[in-house]
C-alpha positions as CSV (number, residue, x, y, z in Angstrom):
1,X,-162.1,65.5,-90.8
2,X,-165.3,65.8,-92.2
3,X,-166.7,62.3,-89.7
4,X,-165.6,64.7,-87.0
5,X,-167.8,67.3,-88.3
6,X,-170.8,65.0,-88.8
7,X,-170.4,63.6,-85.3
8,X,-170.3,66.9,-83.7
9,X,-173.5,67.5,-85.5
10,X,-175.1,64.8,-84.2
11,X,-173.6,65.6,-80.7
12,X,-174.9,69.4,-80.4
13,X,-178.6,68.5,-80.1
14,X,-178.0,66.3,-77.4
15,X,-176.4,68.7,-75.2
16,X,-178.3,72.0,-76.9
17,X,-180.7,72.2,-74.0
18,X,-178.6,72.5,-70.9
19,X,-175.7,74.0,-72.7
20,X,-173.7,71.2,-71.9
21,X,-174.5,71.4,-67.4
22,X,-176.5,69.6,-65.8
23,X,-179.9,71.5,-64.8
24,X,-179.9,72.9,-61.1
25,X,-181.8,70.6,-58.6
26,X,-181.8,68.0,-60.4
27,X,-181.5,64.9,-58.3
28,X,-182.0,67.5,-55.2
29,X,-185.1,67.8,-53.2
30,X,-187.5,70.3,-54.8
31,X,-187.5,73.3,-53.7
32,X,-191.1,73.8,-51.4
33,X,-193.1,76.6,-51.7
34,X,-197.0,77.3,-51.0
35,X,-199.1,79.1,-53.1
36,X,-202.3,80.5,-52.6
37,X,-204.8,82.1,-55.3
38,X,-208.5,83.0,-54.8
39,X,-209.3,79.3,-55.7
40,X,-206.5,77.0,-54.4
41,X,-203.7,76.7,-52.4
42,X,-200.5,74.7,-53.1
43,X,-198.1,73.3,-51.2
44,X,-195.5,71.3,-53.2
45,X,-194.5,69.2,-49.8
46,X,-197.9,68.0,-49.2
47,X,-197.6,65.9,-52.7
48,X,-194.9,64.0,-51.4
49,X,-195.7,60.3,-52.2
50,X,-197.0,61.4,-55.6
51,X,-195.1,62.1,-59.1
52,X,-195.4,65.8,-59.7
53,X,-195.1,67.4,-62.9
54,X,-194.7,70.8,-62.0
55,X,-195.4,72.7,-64.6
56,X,-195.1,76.6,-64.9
57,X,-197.1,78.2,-67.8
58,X,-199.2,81.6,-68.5
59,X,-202.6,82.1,-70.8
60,X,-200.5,84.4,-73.1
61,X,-197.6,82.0,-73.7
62,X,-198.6,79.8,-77.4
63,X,-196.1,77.2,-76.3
64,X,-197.9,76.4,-73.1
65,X,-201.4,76.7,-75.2
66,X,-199.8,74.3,-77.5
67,X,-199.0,71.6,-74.4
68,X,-201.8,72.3,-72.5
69,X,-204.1,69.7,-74.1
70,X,-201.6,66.7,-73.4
71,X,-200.8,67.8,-69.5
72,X,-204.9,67.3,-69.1
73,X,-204.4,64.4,-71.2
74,X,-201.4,63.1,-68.6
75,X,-203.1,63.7,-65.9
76,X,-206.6,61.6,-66.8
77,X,-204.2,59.2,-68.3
78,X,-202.0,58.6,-65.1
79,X,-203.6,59.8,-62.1
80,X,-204.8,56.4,-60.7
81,X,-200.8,55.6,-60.4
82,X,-200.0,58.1,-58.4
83,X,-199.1,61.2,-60.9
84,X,-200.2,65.0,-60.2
85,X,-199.8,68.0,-62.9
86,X,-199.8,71.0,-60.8
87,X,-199.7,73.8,-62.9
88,X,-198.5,77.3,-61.8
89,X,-199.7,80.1,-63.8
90,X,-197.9,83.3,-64.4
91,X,-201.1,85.3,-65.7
92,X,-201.6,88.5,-63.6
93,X,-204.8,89.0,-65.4
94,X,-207.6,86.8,-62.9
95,X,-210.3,86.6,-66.1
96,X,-207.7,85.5,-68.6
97,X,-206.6,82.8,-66.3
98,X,-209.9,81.5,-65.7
99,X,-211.4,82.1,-68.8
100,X,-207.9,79.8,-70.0
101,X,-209.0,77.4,-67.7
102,X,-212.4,77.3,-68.5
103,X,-211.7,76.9,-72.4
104,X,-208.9,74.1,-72.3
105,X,-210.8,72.3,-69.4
106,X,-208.2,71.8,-67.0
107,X,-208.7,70.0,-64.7
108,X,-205.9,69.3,-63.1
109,X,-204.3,71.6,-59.8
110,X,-203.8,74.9,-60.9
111,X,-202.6,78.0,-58.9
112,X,-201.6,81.7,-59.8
113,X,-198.6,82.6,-59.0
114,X,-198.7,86.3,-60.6
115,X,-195.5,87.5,-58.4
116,X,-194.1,84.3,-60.0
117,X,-192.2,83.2,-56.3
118,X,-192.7,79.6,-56.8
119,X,-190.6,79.3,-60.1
120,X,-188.0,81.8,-59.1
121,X,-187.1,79.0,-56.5
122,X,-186.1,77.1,-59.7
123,X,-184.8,79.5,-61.7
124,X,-187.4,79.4,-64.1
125,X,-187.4,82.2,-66.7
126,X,-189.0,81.3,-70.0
127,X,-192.2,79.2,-70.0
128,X,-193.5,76.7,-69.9
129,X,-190.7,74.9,-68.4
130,X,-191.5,71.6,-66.5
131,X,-189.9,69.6,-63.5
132,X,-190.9,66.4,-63.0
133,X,-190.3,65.7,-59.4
134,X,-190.5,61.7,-57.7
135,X,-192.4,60.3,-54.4
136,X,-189.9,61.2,-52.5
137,X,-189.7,65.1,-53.4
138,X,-186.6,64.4,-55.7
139,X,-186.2,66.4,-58.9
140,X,-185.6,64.3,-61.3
141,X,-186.2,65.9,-65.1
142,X,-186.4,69.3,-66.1
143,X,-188.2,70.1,-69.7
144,X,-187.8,73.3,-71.0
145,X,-190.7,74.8,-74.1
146,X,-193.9,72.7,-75.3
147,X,-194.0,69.0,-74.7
148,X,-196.4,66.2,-75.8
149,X,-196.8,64.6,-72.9
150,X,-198.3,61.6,-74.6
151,X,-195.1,60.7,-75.6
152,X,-194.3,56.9,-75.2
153,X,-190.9,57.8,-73.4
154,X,-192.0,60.1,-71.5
155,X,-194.7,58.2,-70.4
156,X,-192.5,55.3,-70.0
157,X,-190.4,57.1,-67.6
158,X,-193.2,58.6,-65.7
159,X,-194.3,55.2,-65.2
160,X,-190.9,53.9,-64.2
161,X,-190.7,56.4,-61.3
């Protein structure tokens, strides 16, 4: 009895995130969308060919402050093989975003998506949240809360894609 307890325990974590389902749209095509802000305008369809790491985040979140560092870090790290971070930023406030920007030196795409209509289309409701989306416009992971992107798996898959 008490093996049966242990192994559940060991079990729970691996299904904790996705309370046992399998994410929506993964291994669907991503949901497109266009998003324009003062600065930029995205349009996820015109990445096609690339892996995008869609990443939806806000100045105010700490978690996103905390992961912020390794997506600029992912993105100098893997953009000669073909890998975008597009971020989408929730801030309403303009100044906070781009003093946000400014201060963390991101470099990578970003857009404001202050109505937040882009993540909606993935049901996004907590950030940051993260899809990570192949060449061929195919969701293919979904990370949900701070990651280190400089993660040797993660970086392994990235690369495998």
């Amino acid at each position: 009895m008490r093996r049966c307890f242990i192994f559940l325990g060991l079990l729970v974590p691996l299904f904790g995130c996705y309370s046992g389902t399998r994410p929506p749209h993964i291994g669907n095509a991503a949901p497109d969308f266009t998003i324009q802000d003062s600065e930029n305008k995205v349009t996820l369809s015109e990445l096609r060919g690339k892996i995008v790491v869609l990443n939806f985040w806000a100045s105010y979140c700490p978690p996103c402050v905390e992961e912020t560092p390794s997506l600029v870090s992912l993105q100098r790290r893997l953009k000669d093989k073909g890998v975008t971070v597009v971020g989408i930023s929730w801030d309403e406030d303009s100044e906070a975003y781009h003093q946000f920007l400014k201060e963390h030196n991101i470099d990578f795409l970003t857009v404001r998506d202050a109505e937040q209509k882009s993540s909606r289309l993935y049901g996004t409701l907590k950030i940051p949240e993260t899809y990570i989306i192949d060449r061929k416009g195919i969701v293919r992971r979904k990370f949900v809360s701070a990651v280190d992107w400089s993660q040797p798996e993660i970086l392994d898959f990235l690369n495998k894609l």
